[in-house]
N, C-alpha and C positions, 0 to 999 in steps of 0.2 A: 336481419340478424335475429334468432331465435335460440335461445337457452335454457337450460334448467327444465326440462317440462313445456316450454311454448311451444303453440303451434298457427299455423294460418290454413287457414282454408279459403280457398283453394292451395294447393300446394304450391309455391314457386316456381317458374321454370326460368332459367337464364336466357335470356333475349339481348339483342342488341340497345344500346339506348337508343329511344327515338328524341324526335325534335319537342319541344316542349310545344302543350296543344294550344296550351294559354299563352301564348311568346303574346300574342296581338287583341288579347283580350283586353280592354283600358281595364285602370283601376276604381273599385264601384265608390261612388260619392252619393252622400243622402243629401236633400233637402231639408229634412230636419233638424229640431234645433239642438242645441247641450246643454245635456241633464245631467251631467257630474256623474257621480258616482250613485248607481243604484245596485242595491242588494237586499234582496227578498229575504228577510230573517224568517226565526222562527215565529209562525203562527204569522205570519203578513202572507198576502196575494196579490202583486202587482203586476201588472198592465202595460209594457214598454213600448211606447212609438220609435219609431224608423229615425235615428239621430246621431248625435255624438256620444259618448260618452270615454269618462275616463275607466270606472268601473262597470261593470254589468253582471249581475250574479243572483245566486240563490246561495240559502246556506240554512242550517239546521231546521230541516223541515219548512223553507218558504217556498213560495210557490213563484216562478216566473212566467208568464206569456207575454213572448215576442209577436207583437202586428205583425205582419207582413209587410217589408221594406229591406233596406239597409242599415246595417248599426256599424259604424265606424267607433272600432275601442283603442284608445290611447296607450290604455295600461293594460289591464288583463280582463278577461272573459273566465269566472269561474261558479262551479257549479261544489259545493261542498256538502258534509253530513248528508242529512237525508233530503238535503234541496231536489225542489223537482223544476225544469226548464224545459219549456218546448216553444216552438216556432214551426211555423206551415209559411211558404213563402218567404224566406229569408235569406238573406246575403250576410257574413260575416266580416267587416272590414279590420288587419289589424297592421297598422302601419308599422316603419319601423323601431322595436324595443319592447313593444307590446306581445301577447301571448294569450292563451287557451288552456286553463288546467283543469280537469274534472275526478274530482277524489269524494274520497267516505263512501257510501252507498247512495250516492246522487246519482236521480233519474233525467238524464238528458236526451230530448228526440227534438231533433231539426232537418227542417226540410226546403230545399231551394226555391226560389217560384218556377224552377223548371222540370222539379224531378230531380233525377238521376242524370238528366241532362245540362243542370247548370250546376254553379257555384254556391255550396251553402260556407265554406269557410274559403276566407282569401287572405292569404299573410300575402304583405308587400314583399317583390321579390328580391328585397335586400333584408328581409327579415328574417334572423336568424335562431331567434327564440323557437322553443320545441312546442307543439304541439303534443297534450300531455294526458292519457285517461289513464286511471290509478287502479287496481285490482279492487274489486267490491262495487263499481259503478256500473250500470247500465245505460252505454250509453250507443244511440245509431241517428248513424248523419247521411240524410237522403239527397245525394248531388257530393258536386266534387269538392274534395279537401285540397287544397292549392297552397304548397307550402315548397315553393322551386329551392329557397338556401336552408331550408328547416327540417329536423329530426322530429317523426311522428313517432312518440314512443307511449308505447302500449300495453295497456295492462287488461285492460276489455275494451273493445270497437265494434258494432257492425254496422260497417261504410257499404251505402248503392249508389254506386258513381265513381268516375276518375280517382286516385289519389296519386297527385303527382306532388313528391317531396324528393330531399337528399338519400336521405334514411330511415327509413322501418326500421325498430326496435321493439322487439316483445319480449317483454319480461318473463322468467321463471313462472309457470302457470297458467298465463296470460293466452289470451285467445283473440285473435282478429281475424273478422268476417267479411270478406270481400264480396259484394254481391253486384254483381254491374246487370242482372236480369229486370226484364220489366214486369 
């Protein structure tokens, strides 16, 4: 769905639904332990191991880097103000209730340990919370966004890799970049 001014690129073309690619993909579990709730403030730089958590974020100017692993988030996964997050090898786990919002002019780049070939975000497939980037953020997710009951709505994105969700929504302005090239 595109309104107001939105646009996708590539263009849409209607296709039949296919079968879901992830139907028999298990769900990713880390080894790691539970850190609670971290969130990179302003003026902090923290350092996140592959684990649990209920929060995980940046926000007015802090700075996050995700190891490479899996992070299983409880509650939500957000990137706010001028927060900057990046990750190279990463898997996103968000069971069900939990969620993904990235607003203010937050810089987000994550990327799967497979590429364009694996999974950087995985909502459970009874998860029904939206997948959320807000106009003013710059955000590109390298690998598939996996959100089978979930509305990906859009305000700026550029996705290299699958996105299989319910619903695409782009907002009024909003721009999303599909790039599935190597």
């Amino acid at each position: 769905v595109a309104s107001g001014g939105a646009t996708f690129s590539p263009t849409p073309v209607n296709a039949p639904a296919v079968a879901d690619p992830f139907a028999n993909e298990p769900v990713p579990t880390t080894n790691g332990g539970f850190y609670g709730s971290v969130v990179a403030g302003s003026g902090q730089t923290i350092e996140a191991s592959p684990g649990t958590y209920t929060t995980l974020g940046a926000s007015g100017g802090g700075v996050l880097t995700l190891d490479p692993g899996v992070y299983v988030i409880t509650t939500s996964f957000t990137n706010s103000g001028s927060g900057q997050i990046t990750g190279d090898g990463v898997t996103l786990y968000f069971p069900v209730g939990s969620s993904l919002h990235l607003s203010g002019t937050s810089v987000t780049n994550l990327t799967s340990p497979n590429g364009m070939f694996g999974i950087t975000v995985f909502y459970d497939r009874a998860n029904t919370n939206s997948i959320a980037t807000d106009i003013g953020v710059s955000a590109t997710i390298q690998g598939a966004i996996y959100g089978k009951a979930s509305q990906l709505k859009i305000d700026q994105l550029v996705a290299g890799g699958l996105v299989v969700v319910d619903t695409v929504s782009v907002a009024s302005g909003g721009t999303f970049i599909l790039n599935c090239q190597q």
